[in-house]
TORDO-186871 format. One line per 10 residues: their letters; for each residue z, x, y of N, C-alpha, C, O. Coordinates in pm, 1 decimal, decimal comma. Each point is the difference from the previous one (the first is absolute). Layout:
BEGIN
a) Z:X:Y:Z:X:Y:Z:X:Y:Z:X:Y; ...
END
This chain:
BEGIN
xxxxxxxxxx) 2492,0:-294,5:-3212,3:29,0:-53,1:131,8:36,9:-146,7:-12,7:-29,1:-66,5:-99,3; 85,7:25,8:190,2:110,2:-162,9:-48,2:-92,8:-29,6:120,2:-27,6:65,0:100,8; -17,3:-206,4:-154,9:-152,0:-73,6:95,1:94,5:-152,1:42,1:34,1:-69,7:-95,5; 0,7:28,5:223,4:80,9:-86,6:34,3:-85,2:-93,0:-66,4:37,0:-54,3:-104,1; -139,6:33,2:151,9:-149,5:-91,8:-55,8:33,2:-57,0:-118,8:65,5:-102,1:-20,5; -126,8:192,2:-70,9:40,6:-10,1:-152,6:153,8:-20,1:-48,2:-0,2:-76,7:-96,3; 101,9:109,7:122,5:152,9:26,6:-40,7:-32,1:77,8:-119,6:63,2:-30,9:-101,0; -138,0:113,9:92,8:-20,5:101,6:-103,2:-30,6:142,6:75,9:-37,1:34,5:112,2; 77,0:35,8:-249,0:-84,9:183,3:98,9:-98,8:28,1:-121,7:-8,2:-12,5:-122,1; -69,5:63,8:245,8:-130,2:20,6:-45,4:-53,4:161,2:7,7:33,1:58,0:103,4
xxxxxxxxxx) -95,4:4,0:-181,2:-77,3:100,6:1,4:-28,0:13,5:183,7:20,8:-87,3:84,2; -86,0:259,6:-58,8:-39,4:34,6:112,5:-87,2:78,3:-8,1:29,5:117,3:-22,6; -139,3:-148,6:35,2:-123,0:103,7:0,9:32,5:58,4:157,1:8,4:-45,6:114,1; 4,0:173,0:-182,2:-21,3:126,0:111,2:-138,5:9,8:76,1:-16,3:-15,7:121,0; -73,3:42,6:-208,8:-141,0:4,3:50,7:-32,3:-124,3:136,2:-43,4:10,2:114,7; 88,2:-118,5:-195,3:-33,4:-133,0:140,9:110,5:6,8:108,6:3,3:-18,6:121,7; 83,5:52,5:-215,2:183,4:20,6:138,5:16,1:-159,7:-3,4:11,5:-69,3:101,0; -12,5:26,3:-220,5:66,3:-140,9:-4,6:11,4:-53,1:-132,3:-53,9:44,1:-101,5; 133,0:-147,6:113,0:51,7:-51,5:-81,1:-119,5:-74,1:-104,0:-107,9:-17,8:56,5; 113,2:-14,8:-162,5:-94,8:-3,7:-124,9:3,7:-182,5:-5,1:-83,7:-78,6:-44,6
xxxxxxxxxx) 202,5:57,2:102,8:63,6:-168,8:-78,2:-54,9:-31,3:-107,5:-66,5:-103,3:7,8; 69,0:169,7:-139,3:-9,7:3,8:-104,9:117,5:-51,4:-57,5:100,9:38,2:59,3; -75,3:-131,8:-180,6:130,2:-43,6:-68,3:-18,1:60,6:-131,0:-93,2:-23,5:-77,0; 194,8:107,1:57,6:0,0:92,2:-135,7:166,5:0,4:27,5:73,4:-29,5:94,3; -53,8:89,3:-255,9:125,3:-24,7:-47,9:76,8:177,6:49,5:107,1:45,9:-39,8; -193,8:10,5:122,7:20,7:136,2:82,5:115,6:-22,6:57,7:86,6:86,0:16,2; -77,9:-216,8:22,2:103,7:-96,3:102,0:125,3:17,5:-42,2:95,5:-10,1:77,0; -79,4:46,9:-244,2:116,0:64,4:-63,5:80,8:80,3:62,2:116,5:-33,0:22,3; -186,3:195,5:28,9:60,3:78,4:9,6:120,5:-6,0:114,1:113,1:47,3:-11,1; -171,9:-121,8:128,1:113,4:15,0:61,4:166,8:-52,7:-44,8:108,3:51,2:28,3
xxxxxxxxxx) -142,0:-174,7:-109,4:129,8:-22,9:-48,2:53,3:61,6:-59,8:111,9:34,2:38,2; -178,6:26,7:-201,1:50,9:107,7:-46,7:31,9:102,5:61,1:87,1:66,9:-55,7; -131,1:-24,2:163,4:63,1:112,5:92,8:96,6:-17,8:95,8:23,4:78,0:92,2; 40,4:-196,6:-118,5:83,1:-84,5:56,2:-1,4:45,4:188,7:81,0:56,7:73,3; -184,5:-102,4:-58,0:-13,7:20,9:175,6:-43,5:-107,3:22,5:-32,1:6,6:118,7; 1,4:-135,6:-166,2:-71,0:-148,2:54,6:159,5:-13,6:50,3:104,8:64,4:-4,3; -160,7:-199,7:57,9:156,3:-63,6:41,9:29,0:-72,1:-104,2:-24,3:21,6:-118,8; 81,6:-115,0:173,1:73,7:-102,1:-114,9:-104,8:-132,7:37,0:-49,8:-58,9:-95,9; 18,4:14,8:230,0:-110,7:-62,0:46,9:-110,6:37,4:-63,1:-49,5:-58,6:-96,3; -0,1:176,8:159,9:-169,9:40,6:-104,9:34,5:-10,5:-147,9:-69,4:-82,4:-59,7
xxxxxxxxxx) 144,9:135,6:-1,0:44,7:-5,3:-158,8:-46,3:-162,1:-42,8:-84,2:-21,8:-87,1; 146,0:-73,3:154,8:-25,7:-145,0:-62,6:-87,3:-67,0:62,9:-7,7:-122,3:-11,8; -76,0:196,8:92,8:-148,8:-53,0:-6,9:-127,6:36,9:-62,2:-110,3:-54,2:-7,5; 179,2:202,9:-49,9:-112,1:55,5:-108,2:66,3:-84,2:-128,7:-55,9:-99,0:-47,1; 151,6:138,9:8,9:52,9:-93,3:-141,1:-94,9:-141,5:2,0:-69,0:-52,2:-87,5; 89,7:25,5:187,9:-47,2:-183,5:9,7:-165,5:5,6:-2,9:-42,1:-104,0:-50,6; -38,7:172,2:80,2:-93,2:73,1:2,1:-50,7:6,0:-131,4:-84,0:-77,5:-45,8; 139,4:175,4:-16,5:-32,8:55,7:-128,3:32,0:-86,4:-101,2:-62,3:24,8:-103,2; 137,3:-116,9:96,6:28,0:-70,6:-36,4:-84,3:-125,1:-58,4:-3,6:-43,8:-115,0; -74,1:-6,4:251,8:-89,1:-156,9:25,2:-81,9:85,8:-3,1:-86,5:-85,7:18,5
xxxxxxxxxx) -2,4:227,1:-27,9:-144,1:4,2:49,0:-30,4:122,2:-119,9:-104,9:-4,9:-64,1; 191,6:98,5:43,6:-12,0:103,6:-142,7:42,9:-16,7:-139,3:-4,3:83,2:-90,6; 47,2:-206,9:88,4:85,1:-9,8:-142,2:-82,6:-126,4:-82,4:-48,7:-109,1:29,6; 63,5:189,6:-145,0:-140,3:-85,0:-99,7:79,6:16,4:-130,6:74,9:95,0:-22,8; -100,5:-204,2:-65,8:11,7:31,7:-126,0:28,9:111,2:-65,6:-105,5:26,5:-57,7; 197,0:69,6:25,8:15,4:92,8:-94,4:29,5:140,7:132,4:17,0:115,9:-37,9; -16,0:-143,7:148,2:61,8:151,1:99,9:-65,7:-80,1:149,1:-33,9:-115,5:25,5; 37,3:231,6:44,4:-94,6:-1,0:104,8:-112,5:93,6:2,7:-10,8:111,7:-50,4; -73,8:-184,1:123,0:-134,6:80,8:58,1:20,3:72,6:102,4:71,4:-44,4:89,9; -135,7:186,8:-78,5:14,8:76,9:115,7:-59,9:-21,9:111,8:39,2:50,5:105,1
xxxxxxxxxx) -166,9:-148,0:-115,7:-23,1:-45,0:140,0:-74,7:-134,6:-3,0:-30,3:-48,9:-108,8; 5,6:-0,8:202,2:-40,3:-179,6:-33,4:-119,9:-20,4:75,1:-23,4:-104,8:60,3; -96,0:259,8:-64,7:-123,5:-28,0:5,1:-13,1:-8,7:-80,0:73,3:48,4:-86,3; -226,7:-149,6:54,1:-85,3:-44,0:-85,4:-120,2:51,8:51,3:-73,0:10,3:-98,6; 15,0:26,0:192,7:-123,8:61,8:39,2:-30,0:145,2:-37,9:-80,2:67,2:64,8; 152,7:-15,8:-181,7:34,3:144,7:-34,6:-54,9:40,9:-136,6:40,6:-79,3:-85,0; -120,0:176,6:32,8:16,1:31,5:-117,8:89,1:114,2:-41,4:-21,3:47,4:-111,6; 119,9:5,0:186,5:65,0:108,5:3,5:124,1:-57,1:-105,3:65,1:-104,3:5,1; -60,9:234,4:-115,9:95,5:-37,3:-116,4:163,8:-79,6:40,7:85,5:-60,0:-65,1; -101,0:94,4:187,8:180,0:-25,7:44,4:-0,5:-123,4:69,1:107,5:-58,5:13,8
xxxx) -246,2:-6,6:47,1:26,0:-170,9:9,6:-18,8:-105,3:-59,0:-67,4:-20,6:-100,9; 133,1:-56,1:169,0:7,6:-149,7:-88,5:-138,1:1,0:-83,1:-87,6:50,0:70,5; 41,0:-86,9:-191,7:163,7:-94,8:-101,5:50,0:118,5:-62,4:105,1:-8,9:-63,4; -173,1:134,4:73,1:79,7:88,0:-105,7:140,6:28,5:44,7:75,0:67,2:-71,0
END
């Protein structure tokens, strides 16, 4: 879901019926599925960019309160 808030899309928990505003690199798919705009496109780029990109790739998400294998720093 594309969060005006954030200028990112975010996950949607069904169970709550709302939006997660979680920042994960999930934020991908719509571009690769080429359905963002050209607007949303270069505010996730810009995004992923300043807030996922580290030394040697990116991180899939930019919690630190996580021990789950798929967040930051792994």
């Amino acid at each position: 879901m594309w969060s005006d808030d954030l200028q990112f899309f975010t996950d949607y928990n069904f169970i709550r019926k709302k939006p997660t505003n979680r920042l994960t690199l999930a934020a991908l798919y719509p571009l690769w599925l080429d359905i963002a705009t050209k607007n949303q496109a270069q505010n996730v780029a810009r995004q992923v960019e300043s807030l996922f990109l580290r030394d040697g790739g990116v991180v899939t998400t930019i919690s630190n309160q996580s021990t789950q294998q798929w967040d930051n720093p792994n």
